[in-house]
N, C-alpha and C positions, 0 to 999 in steps of 0.2 A: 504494500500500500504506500500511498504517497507520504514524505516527512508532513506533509502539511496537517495531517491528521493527526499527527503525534503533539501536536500545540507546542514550536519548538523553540526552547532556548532564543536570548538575544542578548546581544551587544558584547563587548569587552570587558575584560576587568586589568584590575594590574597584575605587569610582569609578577610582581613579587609571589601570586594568588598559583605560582604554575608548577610549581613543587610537589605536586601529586599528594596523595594520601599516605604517604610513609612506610614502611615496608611492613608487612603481614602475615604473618604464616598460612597456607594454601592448606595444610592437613588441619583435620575437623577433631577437636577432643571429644569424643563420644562417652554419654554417658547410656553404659549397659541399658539402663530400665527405663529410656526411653523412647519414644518413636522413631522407628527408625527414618520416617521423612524429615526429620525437626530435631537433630542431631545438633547438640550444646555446642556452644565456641565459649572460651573466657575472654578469646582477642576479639578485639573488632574488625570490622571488617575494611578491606582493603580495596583500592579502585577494581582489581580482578579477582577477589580473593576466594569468592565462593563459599565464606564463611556467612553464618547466621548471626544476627541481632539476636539478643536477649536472653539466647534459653529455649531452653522449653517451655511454651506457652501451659497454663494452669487454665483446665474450661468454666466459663462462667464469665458475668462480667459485661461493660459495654465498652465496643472498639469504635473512635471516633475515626472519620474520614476527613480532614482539611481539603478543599480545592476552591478552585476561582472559576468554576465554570459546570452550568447542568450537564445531564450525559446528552451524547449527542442525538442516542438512540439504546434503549434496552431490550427493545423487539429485537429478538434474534434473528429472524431478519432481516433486520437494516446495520445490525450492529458490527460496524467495521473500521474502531476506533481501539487501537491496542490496549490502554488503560481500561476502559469501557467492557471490551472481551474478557478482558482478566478481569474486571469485576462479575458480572455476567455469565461467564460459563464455571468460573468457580460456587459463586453464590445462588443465583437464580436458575440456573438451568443447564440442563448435563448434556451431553452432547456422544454418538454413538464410540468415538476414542477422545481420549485429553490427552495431557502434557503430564509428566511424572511431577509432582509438586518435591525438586529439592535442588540445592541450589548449583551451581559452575554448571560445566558441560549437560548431564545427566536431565537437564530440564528441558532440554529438547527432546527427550526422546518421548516415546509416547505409549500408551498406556491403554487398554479397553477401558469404556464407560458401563456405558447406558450396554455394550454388545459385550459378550460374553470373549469375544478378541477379537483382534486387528483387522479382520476380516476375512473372505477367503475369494480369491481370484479364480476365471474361469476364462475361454474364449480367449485364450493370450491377452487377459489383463482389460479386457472391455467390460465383463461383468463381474461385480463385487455383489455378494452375498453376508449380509451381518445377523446375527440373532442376540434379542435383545437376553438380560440375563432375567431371572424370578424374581418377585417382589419389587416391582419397580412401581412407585407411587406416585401421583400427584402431591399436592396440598391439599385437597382436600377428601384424601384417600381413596382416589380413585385408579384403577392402574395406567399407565403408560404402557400406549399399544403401537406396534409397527405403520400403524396408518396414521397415526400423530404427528412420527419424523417423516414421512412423504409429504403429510399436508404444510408442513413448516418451509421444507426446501420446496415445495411446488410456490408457497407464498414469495418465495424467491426472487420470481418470475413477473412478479405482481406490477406494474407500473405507479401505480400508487404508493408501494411500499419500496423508495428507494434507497440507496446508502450502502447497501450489505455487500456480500463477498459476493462475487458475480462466477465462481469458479461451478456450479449447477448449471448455469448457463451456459458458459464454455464445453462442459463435459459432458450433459447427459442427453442422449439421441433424442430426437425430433424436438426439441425443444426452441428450433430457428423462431416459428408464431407463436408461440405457447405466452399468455398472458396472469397465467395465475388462475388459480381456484375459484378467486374470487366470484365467478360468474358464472360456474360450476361445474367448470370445465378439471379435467385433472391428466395428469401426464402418464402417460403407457409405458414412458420407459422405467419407472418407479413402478414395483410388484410388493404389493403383502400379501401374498400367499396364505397367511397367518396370522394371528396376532406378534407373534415372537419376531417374524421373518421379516426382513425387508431387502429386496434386491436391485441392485443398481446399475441398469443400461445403458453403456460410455457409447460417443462416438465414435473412439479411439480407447485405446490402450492407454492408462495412467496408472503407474507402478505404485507411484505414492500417493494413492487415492486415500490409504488408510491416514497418513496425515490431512488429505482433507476435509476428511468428517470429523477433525477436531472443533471448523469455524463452528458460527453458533448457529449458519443454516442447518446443520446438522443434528439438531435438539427439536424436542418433540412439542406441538401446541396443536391441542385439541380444536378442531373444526365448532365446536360449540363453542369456544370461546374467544371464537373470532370476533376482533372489535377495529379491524382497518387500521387506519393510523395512530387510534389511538390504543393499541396495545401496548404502546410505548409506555404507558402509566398504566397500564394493568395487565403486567406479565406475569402468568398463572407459573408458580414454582414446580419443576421438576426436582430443585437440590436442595441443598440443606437448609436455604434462608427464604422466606416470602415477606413479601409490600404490606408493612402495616400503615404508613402513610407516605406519602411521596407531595410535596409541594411544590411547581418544579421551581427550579432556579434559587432553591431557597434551600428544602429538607427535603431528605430522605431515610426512611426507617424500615429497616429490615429487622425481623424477629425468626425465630428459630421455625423452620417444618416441621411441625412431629409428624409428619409421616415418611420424611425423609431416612430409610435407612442405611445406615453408616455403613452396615454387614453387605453390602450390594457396590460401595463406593470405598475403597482404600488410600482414595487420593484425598479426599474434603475430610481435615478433623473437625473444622465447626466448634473451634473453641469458646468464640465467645456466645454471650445471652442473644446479644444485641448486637447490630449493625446503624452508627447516626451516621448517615452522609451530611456533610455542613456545608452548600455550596454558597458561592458569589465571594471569595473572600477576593479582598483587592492587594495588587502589588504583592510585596514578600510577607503576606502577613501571616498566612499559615505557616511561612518559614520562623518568623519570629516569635509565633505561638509556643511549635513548638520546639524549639531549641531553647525558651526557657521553660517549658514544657511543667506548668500550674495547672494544681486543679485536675479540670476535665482533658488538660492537652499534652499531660503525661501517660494517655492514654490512645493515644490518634498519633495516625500516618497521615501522608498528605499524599496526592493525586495529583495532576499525572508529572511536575518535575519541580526541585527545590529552584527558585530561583538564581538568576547566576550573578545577583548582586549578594548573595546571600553567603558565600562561597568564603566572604572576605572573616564573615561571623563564625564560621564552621572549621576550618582547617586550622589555625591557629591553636585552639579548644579539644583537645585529647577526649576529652567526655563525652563532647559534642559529634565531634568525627567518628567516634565510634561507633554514634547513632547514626551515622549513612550509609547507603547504600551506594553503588556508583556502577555497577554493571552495566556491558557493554549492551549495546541496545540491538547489534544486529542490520542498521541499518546502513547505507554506506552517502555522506553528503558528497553532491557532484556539481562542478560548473558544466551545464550543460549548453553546445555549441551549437546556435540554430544552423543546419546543416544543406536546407531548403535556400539557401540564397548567399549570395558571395559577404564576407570572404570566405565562410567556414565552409563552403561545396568544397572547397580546395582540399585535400586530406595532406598536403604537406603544409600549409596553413596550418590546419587542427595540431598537427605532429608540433609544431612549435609553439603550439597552446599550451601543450603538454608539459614541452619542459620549461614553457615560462613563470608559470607559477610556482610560488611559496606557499608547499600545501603547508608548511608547519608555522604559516603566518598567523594560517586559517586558525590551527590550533590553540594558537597564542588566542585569538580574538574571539575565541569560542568559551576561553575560562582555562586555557593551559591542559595539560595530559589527564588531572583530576576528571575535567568535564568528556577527554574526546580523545585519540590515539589520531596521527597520520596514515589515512587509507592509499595503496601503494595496489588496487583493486577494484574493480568495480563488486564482484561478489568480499560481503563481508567475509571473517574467520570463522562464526556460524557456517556458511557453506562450503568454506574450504579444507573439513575436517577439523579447526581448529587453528589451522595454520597460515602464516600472514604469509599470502603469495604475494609475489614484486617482481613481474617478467621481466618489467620494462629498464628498473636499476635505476630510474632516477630520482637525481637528492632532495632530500624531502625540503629543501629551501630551493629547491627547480637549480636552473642554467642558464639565466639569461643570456650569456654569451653566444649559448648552442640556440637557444631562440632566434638571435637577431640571426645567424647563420643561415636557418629554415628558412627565414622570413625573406629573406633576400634573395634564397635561391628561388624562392616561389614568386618573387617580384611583388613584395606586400611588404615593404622597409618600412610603409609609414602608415599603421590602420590606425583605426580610429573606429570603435563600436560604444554599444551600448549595453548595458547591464541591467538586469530588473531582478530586486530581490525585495520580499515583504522587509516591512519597517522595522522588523525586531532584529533585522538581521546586516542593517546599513554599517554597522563597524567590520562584519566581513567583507561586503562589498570596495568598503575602502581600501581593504586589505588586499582584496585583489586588483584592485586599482593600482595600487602604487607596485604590488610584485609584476605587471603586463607592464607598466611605465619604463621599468630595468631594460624592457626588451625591445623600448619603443612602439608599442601599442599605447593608444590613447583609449581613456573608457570613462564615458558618461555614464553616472550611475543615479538611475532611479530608484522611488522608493514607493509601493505601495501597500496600503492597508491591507492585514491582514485577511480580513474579509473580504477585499476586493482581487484578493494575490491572485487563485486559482484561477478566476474569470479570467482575469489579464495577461497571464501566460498560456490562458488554454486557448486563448486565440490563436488558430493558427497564420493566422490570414495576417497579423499585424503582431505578433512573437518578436518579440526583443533578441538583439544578436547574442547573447548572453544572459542566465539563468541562476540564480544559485535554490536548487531545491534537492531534495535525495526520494530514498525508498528503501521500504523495509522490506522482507522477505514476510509471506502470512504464516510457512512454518517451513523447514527447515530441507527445501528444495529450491534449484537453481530455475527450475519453473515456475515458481511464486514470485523470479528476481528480473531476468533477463528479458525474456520475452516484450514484460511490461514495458522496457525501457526504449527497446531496442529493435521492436519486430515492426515494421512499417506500415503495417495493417493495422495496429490499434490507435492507428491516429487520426484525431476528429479535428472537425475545422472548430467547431464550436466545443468548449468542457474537454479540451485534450487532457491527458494526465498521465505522467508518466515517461513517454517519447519526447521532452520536452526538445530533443533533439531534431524534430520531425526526421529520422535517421534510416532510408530506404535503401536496404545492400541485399537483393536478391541472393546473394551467396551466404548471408547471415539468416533469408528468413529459412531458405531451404533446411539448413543445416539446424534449425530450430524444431522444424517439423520433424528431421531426421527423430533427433536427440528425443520427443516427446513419443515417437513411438516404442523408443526402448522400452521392451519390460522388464530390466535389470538395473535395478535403481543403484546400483554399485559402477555401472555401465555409463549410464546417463549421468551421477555426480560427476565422474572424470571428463565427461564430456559439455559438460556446463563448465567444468572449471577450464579445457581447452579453448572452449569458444569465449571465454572471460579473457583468454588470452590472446584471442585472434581480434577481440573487437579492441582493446585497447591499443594495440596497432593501427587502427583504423582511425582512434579518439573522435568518436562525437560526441563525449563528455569528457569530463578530468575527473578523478576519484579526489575529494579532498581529504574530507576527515570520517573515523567512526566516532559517533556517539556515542557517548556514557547517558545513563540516565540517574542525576543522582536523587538520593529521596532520604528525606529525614525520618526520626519516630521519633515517638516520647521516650519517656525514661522508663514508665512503666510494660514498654510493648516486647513482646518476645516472637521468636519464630520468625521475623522477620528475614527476606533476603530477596534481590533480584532473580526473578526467573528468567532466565535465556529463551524459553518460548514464549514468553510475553515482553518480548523485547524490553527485559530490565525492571521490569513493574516489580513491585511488591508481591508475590502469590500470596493473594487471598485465601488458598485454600488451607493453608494451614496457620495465618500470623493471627497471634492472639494475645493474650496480655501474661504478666509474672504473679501480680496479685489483682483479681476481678473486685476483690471488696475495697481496694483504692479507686476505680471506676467512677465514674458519673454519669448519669442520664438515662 
């Protein structure tokens, strides 16, 4: 999905702020007689550490939410907002496989739900068969049946209900007209045979389809309890938590399922009583809650990132730092090169773009290595097994010299472009202004409102010659990553997103189609991470930096730690408090 969803970061802070989080130990001190998902640290945790906040969470108690902003969507769905999913398919509704709730690498991997396992393939990988498991309940004790998860992802389809992961659409046969349920219509290539059963009819062959039924189309909602748009404020609970009232923009309250069973779910402990969402907070103020963390705010995480003026407050403060998080988010930010019109049609142009920039400028002006590492890649280390691939070798402060070299032989000594980046984000833009200036590129740089960003880069018709946006992967395939970015086909004249490149290379989309018929998902990684290396030769974008996501807690919170398939979030599914009867509300 696109960074713009991720609500991201802005501006600079000072050098002094770029010291990182201090060193950490990586192994986990485990206490025997506890869960084994929610394994003790004494240390805090570190920008990569994969350590846990707090402990062992104790059940009981109320967990506050700090954020500055309603969800965007909790109809699963439309719901295709990474904060938002991790609240959502941990609390509200389960979905046919999840994410292991624990923290470093092991969080991407993934896990049966709502189905008894990962599924089972047929047809060389076109058809997926799941069965759900016994005793699977609503909220109000009714059971969850295989025709619930059809009717949900047929809603998918819905043109009213938009927002959501579109990956139903892309995959499952005849779905080219298909408009959704709602008019009573329903899709053939979705089969319940059964109540338990439900079968799934690909176009194609998709290997890692089992990670697809983690989004939260994938989660079941009863045809009776259809309410169109506005299910958004009244999503009937499959999981452990339900709406006891929801205000929007203001509160939200979650209270415990009793019919939720824990013996059917090994990923959701559900420690606490209570869930308070506290939305509209302004500026760092959830961050200055809680980092002095009184009261009810020694109890509360905040949603979805600590501010990056706030950084100055936190790293300094041993006690405080210890309370964050800062996992890597997964995502990869890129200057992307409109491609559609001179001078970047040129590919020896683009190639001197390359090494013109100072991607570790970016990182300076992002909040230093604490907030973001230099991306040397268009796929994050999420998809490259872990490992930071760099085909290309060049220094992460670029070469202006080898720049003006390109530039010259292409007969382009003196450009002159333009740059559009949303407003949070005009201290990188300067940043890449002055590292293209080294090489004698000149670059006006615009700035617009957030709300207005997407419209104004998704034009394609009047696309700014330069871009600063990225993209997250939805889970832990080179197919959730590359295509989006890069395949010439998904790009619209009006609401582009993604292709911000308009980037059309008949040899990249072929070899895309190749890769997506693999049915050997071992097969098709190596060959995402090839074609990650063929296209950065080509540069229609620059990789600058990865993201951290850092996030604060109270003093009182435990279990806490960035998930790697929720690009860095908090997992909900197991962070809870040390003592519930310190709690409030």
């Amino acid at each position: 999905m696109t960074r713009r969803t991720q609500a991201a970061l802005a501006a600079a802070i000072a050098a002094t702020l770029t010291l990182g989080l201090g060193a950490c130990a990586k192994d986990k001190d485990k206490d025997d007689s506890a869960d084994s998902s929610v394994a003790t640290s004494t240390k805090g945790p570190g920008a990569d550490s994969g350590t846990i906040i707090g402990g062992t969470p104790v059940k009981g108690g109320t967990l506050t939410v700090l954020t500055n902003q309603d969800f965007a969507h909790l109809d699963p769905a439309r719901n295709w907002v990474v904060p938002h999913m991790d609240f959502g398919t941990r609390l509200l509704y389960r979905t046919l496989t999840t994410f292991k709730a624990e923290p470093g690498p092991a969080g991407s991997e993934i896990v049966p739900d709502l189905a008894t396992d990962l599924g089972k393939s047929s047809d060389g990988g076109k058809v997926w068969t799941f069965t759900l498991k016994d005793g699977l309940k609503y909220e109000d004790g009714t059971p969850i049946k295989a025709a619930d998860v059809k009717y949900n992802v047929e809603r998918s389809f819905s043109p009213d209900l938009t927002g959501g992961p579109d990956y139903a659409i892309q995959y499952l046969a005849g779905g080219e007209n298909y408009k959704g349920p709602l008019n009573g219509e329903h899709l053939a290539s979705i089969e319940t045979p059964d109540d338990k059963t439900i079968v799934f009819h690909l176009k194609r062959p998709v290997a890692e389809f089992s990670y697809t039924v983690t989004l939260p189309t994938f989660s079941p909602v009863p045809q009776s309890r259809e309410k169109g748009t506005q299910y958004d404020s009244q999503v009937f609970s499959s999981g452990p938590y339900k709406i006891e009232t929801y205000d929007r923009g203001k509160q939200l309250v979650l209270v415990r399922n009793t019919n939720w069973d824990a013996a059917t779910d090994p990923v959701r402990k559900a420690y606490p009583d209570k869930i308070v969402v506290t939305q509209g907070l302004k500026g760092g103020q959830a961050d200055d809650r809680i980092i002095a963390s009184s009261g009810v705010d020694a109890s509360a995480i905040e949603m979805p990132w600590m501010q990056h003026e706030s950084v100055s407050k936190v790293l300094p403060k041993p006690d405080v730092k210890a309370r964050m998080a800062a996992e890597r988010t997964g995502c990869t930010d890129m200057l992307y090169l409109n491609t559609a019109k001179a001078p970047f049609d040129d590919p020896k142009v683009r190639e001197a773009m390359m090494w013109a920039v100072d991607r570790e400028a970016q990182v300076t002006a992002f909040g230093g290595p604490a907030m973001a590492d230099v991306a040397t890649s268009y796929l994050p280390p999420s998809l490259t097994g872990g490992a930071k691939a760099d085909p290309l070798k060049i220094p992460a402060t670029g070469d202006p010299a080898k720049a003006k070299d390109l530039l010259k032989a292409a007969g382009k000594s003196d450009l002159k472009v333009s740059l559009t980046v949303s407003l949070g984000d005009k201290t990188r833009a300067e940043a890449i202004q002055q590292s293209l200036a080294k090489s004698g590129v000149q670059v006006t740089v615009n700035t617009v409102d957030a709300s207005a960003f997407a419209d104004t880069v998704g034009d394609t018709k009047n696309a700014p010659d330069l871009v600063i946006n990225g993209w997250c992967p939805d889970y832990p395939s080179g197919a959730t990553f590359l295509p989006f970015l890069f395949d010439g086909r998904t790009i619209k004249e009006k609401g582009n997103q993604g292709n911000y490149s308009q980037f059309r290379d008949q040899a990249t989309m072929d070899r895309m189609d190749q890769i997506a018929a693999m049915t050997d998902i071992n097969e098709a990684n190596k060959a995402w991470q090839q074609l990650d290396e063929d296209l950065l030769k080509k540069a229609p974008a620059i990789p600058l930096m990865w993201q951290r996501r850092p996030l604060l807690t109270g003093t009182n919170v435990a279990g806490a730690f960035g998930n790697s398939g929720y690009a860095g979030m908090i997992d909900m599914a197991v962070v809870g408090l040390k003592d519930p009867a310190k709690s409030q509300g």
